[in-house]
C-alpha positions, 0 to 999 in steps of 0.5 A, spaced: 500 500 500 501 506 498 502 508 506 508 503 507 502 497 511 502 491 509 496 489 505 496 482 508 496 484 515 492 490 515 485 486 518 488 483 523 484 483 529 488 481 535 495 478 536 496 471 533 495 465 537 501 460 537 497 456 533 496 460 527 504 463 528 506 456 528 501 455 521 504 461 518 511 459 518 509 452 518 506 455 511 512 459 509 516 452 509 511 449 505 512 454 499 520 453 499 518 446 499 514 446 493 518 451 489 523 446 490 519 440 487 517 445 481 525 446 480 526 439 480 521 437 476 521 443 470 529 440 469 531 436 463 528 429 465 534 426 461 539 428 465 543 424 471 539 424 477 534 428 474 529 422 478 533 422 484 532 429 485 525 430 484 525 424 489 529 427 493 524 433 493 518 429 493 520 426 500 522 433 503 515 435 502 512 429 504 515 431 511 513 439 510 505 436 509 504 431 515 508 436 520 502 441 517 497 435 518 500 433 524 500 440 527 494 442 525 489 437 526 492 437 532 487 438 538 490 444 540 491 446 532 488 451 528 483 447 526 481 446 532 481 453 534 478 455 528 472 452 530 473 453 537 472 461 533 467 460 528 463 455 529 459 456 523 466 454 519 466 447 522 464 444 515 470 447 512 474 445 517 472 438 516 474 439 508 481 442 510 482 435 514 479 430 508 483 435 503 489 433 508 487 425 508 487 426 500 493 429 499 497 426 503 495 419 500 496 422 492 504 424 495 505 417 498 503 414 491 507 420 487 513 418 491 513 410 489 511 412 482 518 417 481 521 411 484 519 407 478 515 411 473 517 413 466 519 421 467 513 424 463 507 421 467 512 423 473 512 430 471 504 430 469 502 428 476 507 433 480 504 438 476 497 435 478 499 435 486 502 442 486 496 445 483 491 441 488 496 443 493 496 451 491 488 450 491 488 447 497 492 453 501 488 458 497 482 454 502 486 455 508 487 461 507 480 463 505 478 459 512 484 463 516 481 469 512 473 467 515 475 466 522 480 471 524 479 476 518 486 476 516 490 474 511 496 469 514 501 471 508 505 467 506 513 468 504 510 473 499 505 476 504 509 479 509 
């Protein structure tokens, strides 16, 4: 904005719980590691070590989404906050747990796959669970947004 304020943060209506400052950054870390994953997969898939890498990067992001499921679920998580919050979105916290049990599974099953599958069907299916994973933080975001009526941002939002 053009007073120096952070757009992202301007609707914050009180000081972040541990449970969403753990989400944000939780996030952030999320967004390196696919980033990550989209480098690897855009590289030449006929060089040396090309499948080991998106391998390599595959698992790292595994590891990235079930520290987020594990923290967010948890019963002292966001989601259950969210809840605790706003009542009415309860329904959309139950979407963002079956989104979680989903994606979770499609990257179990990418990784086996990388480990033997031809290099174009490899790259469809990473393209595939970047676009379900960006979708899926766009409905984060959008339920953090109805709950606390602020934007938890990202790398890019401050």
């Amino acid at each position: 904005m053009a007073d120096g304020t952070n757009r992202h943060h301007q609707f914050m209506t009180r000081a972040p719980s541990a449970p969403f400052a753990d989400a944000q950054a939780r996030r952030v870390a999320m967004e390196q590691r696919l980033a990550e994953l989209e480098r690897a997969v855009a590289a030449a898939s006929g060089a040396p070590g090309w499948a080991e890498t998106v391998l390599d990067r595959l698992e790292a992001l595994n590891d990235a989404l079930v520290s987020h499921v594990e923290a967010v679920e948890a019963p002292d998580g966001l989601l259950s906050e969210i809840v605790e919050t706003a009542p009415r979105l309860a329904g959309a916290a139950e979407r963002m747990r079956s989104d979680h049990a989903r994606l979770t599974k499609h990257l179990r099953e990418l990784i086996v796959l990388t480990s033997a599958g031809d290099p174009e069907t490899v790259r469809e299916r990473v393209v595939e669970l970047l676009r379900e994973l960006m979708l899926h933080r766009h409905h984060g975001s959008d339920l953090v947004y109805e709950a606390y009526a602020t934007d938890i941002g990202g790398q890019g939002g401050g």
